[in-house]
Phi, psi and omega in degrees: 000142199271132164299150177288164169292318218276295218293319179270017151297272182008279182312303198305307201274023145293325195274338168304108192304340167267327159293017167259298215274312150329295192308314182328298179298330166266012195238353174307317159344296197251109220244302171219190201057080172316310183286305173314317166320332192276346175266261207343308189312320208263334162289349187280285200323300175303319169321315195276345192271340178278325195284353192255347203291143209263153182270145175289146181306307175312316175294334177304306196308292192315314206266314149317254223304328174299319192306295189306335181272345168274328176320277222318319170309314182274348163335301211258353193261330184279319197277327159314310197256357151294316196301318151309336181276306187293291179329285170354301166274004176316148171289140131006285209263351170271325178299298193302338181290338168282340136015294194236144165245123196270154141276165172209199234221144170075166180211011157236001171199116184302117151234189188253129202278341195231189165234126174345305179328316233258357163284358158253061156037039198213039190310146194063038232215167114093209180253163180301143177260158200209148164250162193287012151196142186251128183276142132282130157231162237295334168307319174295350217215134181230146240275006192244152194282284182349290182288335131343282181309305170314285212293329197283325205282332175312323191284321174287331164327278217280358171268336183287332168308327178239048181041066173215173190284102204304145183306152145276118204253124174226155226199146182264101182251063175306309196128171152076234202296319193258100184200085181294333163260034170288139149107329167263327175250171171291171196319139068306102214282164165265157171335339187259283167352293192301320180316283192292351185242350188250171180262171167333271183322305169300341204245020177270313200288320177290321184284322181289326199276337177300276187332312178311297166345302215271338171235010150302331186262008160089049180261155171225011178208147175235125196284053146195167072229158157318066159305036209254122175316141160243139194243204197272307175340300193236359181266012163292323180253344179242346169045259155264004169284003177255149223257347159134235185262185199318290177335296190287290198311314172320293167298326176250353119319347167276338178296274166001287202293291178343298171327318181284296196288329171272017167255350176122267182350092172314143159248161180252126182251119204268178288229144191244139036282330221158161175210138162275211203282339187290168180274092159307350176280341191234330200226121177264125204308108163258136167233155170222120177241145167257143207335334186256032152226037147338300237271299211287309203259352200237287201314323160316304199285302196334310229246336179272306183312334178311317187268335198274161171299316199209173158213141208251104200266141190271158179244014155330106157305102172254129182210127174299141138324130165165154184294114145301331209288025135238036170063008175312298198243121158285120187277162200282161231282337155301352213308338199268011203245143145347126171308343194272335157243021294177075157324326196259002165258307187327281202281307212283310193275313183300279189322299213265314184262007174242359157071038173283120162258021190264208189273156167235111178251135191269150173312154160341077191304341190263028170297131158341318176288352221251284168339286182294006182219030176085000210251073154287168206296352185263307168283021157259330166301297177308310196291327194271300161352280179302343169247037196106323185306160146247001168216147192247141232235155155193151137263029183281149184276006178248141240180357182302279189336297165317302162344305187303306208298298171302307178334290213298291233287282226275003171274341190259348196229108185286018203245318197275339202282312152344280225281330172269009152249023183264326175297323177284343161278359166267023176258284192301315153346289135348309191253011142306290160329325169257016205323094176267353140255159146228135159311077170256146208268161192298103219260334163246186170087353170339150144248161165295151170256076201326307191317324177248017172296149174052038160234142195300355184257004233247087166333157177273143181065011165320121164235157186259135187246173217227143217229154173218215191235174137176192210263151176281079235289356191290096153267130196300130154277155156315112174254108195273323192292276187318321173287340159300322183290334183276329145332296153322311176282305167326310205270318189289318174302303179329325205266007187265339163352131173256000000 
C-alpha cells in the first residue's frame, strides 16, 4: 500500500539520527503508558511537519493581503478615533451646528443672522452662530463668475474669523426648473429632457463640464440628481425632474452621479424611498406599492447609493400593498411615520441593507405638510436625529431654536447625545472628504502594529500612525480662464443633443 505523504515525512525524519535521538529524549519524559508515548510522538511530528511545511506562492500572495487588510483596518481605525476625538472637543454649539444645512442671506459678503445666545433662548446674546452647511439659492449667486466665487469664499473668510469650522457650500442645481445657476454656468436641461435628448457620452460631457463650473466657483455639493423612477404615481409632482422609467434613470443617473463626483462635487440622491403625486411642500406624500413595483421605487437607490456621497430622505409615508392576514410578513413597526423619521428606511434598508455609509439628509423640515400632520420643526428635528439622519435640511435662514431644541434633549438623554456625535461625525468626514479638513498624521504618538510584529511581511519598525484634524489651510484660487473654458465646453455638450 502506497504510504501517505504526511506518514512517509514521518519515516524520512525518523531515519535522521538527530531526530531519533530528540524524540527519545523526549519520550524519555513519559517512562511509561506506551501508547501515549506513541501518540505524544505522532503530534510533535505532525506539528512540526505542518509548521515547516512550505507555503505555495498563493498562499504567501493570500497571507500578504490579509495582513495588509488588517494594516488598513488599524489605519482607518486610528482615523476613527481622531475624528471622535476631534468632535469630542467641539464647543456645543459648533457640533450641534454641523448638524444642519441653512439657506442664508446676501450674495456679496457674508455674515450671520443669528447668535449663540439664541440656541438659550437668549437670542442676540453670545458669538454668530453658523451652521455646518450653507444652501444657495438663485438670490445668492450673481450672474458674474468672480463675484460668485468672492462671495462663497467671504463664508469661509468669516467662520474662520470667528473660529469656527468652515462649511460645506451646496446648491439644488438639477437642470430645467430646478437650476439655481442659470444665466452664470452653461445650459442645463432638466433631467428628463437630458434623458431624451443626449446620448449616455453627450450627457457625461454636459454634467462633468456643469460640475467643473461648479467647483471652480467653490461649491462643494450638489442636491441631485432625482433618481426616483417616473410613474402615473408621481408625475404630477416630479414631472421632468425625474430622468424617466427604470432603464433611464439607472443609466443616465449613474452618468450624473459619476460626473459630479470624480469631479469633486458631492451629490444627494433625491429623494427617498420615493413620492407621488402630492406636493410635500402643502401635502403629505402616502403611497402604497405593490410588490411588482419593488423594482421602480428601490431598485435606482440600491444600485446608485454605491457612488453618490449622500441621501436626501422624502417625507413620504411608504406602505406595501399587501394580505397581512396570514401574518407571514409585518410592516415594520414604523410604517406610519414620514420616511425622514423612519429606522427602518434609514437604518434598516439604506444604512443596513443597501450598506450606505455616506450622510443622510431630511428633507426640508419647516415644509407645511410636516406642521399639519404633527411633525413642527422642533419634533421633527428630534424624530430625524433619532431615526438615523445626520443633518437636518431647512429653509428658514435661522436655525437656533431647532438647534436649542436638540442641544437641550442631548443633555438629559445620554442615548440621543450618542446619537449627535455619531451625525457630527459623518459631517466631519463628509468634510474631510471634501476637504475642507485633513487628516494629518502625528509625528509622535505612532503604535506598533501587534497583528503584523514578526511577520515576513511586516516593514521594519511598521507603526500605525496617530492622526489629527485640522482646518485645511489651501483654498482653490479662482481660475476665470479655465471657468470660461468649461463653459465653453458645457455650451459644446449642449449643442451636441441629439
Amino acid at each position: 500500500m502506497k504510504n501517505h505523504p504526511r506518514s512517509s515525512a514521518f519515516i524520512s525524519v525518523m531515519r535522521h539520527p538527530v531526530a531519533t535521538s530528540f524524540f527519545c529524549k523526549k519520550l524519555a519524559v513519559f517512562p511509561s503508558f506506551s501508547h501515549i508515548r506513541v501518540g505524544f510522538l505522532l503530534l510533535i511530528v505532525f506539528n512540526l511537519l505542518s509548521c515547516s511545511k512550505k507555503l505555495s506562492p498563493e498562499e504567501i500572495e493570500a497571507r500578504r493581503l490579509l495582513e495588509l487588510a488588517r494594516l488598513e483596518e488599524a489605519i482607518q481605525n486610528a482615523k476613527n478615533a481622531a475624528i471622535s476625538e476631534y468632535v469630542s472637543s467641539l464647543s456645543d454649539e459648533v457640533k450641534i451646528s454641523q448638524l444642519f444645512l441653512v439657506n442664508i442671506e446676501g450674495n456679496q459678503k457674508y455674515s450671520a443672522v443669528e447668535k449663540t445666545g439664541s440656541l438659550y433662548g437668549k437670542a442676540g446674546e453670545g458669538n454668530p452662530l453658523v451652521p455646518g452647511g450653507v444652501l444657495l439659492f438663485s438670490y445668492n449667486v450673481s450672474k458674474d463668475p468672480l463675484e460668485t466665487y468672492e462671495y462663497i469664499k467671504s463664508i469661509r473668510d468669516f467662520y474662520l474669523e470667528n473660529e469656527n469650522l468652515p462649511p460645506y457650500v451646496a446648491v439644488d442645481q438639477e437642470g430645467g426648473d430646478v437650476n439655481r445657476l442659470r444665466g452664470l454656468t452653461s445650459v442645463l436641461w432638466a433631467q428628463k429632457k437630458v434623458a431624451d435628448s443626449f446620448s449616455l457620452e453627450g450627457a457625461s460631457a454636459l454634467y462633468s463640464a456643469q460640475a467643473r463650473q461648479m467647483k471652480n466657483l467653490g461649491f462643494h455639493m450638489n442636491l441631485a440628481p432625482v433618481v426616483e423612477v417616473l410613474t402615473e404615481k408621481n408625475q404630477d409632482f416630479l414631472d421632468t425632474r425625474s430622468f424617466g422609467n427604470l432603464e433611464a434613470v439607472l443609466s443616465y443617473g449613474g452618468i450624473a452621479i459619476n460626473s459630479y463626483e470624480e469631479k469633486g462635487i458631492a451629490v444627494v440622491l433625491k429623494h427617498f424611498p420615493g413620492n407621488s403625486n402630492a406636493d410635500p411642500h402643502i401635502g403629505l406624500p402616502k403611497i402604497e406599492y405593490a410588490a411588482g413595483e419593488r423594482d421602480s421605487y428601490f431598485k435606482p437607490f440600491e444600485a446608485l447609493l454605491p457612488k453618490a456621497s449622500a441621501l436626501l430622505m422624502s417625507h413620504a409615508i411608504m406602505k406595501e400593498d399587501k394580505d397581512l392576514s396570514a401574518g407571514e410578513i409585518f410592516p415594520p413597526e414604523d410604517s406610519d411615520v414620514p420616511a425622514c423619521f423612519s429606522r427602518h428606511w434609514i437604518r434598516d434598508v439604506a444604512k443596513n441593507q443597501y450598506k450606505f455609509d455616506g450622510l443622510i439628509f431630511s428633507d426640508d423640515i419647516f415644509m407645511g405638510a410636516l406642521a399639519k400632520n404633527g411633525y413642527p420643526p422642533e419634533k421633527a428635528a428630534l424624530e430625524a436625529i433619532k431615526a438615523g439622519v445626520d443633518v437636518i435640511m431647512l429653509s428658514e435662514k435661522r436655525f437656533g431654536s431647532v438647534a436649542g431644541i436638540l442641544l437641550a434633549k442631548a443633555k438629559e438623554d445620554p442615548d440621543f447625545a450618542k446619537e449627535i456625535n455619531r451625525a457630527a461625525e459623518n459631517v466631519i468626514r463628509y468634510k474631510i472628504k471634501a476637504g475642507i479638513l485633513e487628516l494629518i498624521e502625528m509625528d509622535d504618538g505612532a503604535g506598533e502594529y501587534s497583528e503584523l510584529k514578526d511577520s515576513p511581511f511586516q516593514k521594519n519598525d511598521e507603526k500605525i500612525p496617530a492622526f489629527t484634524l485640522r482646518v485645511n489651510p489651501n483654498y482653490k484660487e479662482f481660475d476665470l480662464k479655465k471657468f470660461d473654458d468649461d463653459y465653453k465646453a458645457g455650451m459644446k455638450a449642449f449643442e451636441m443633443s441629439k
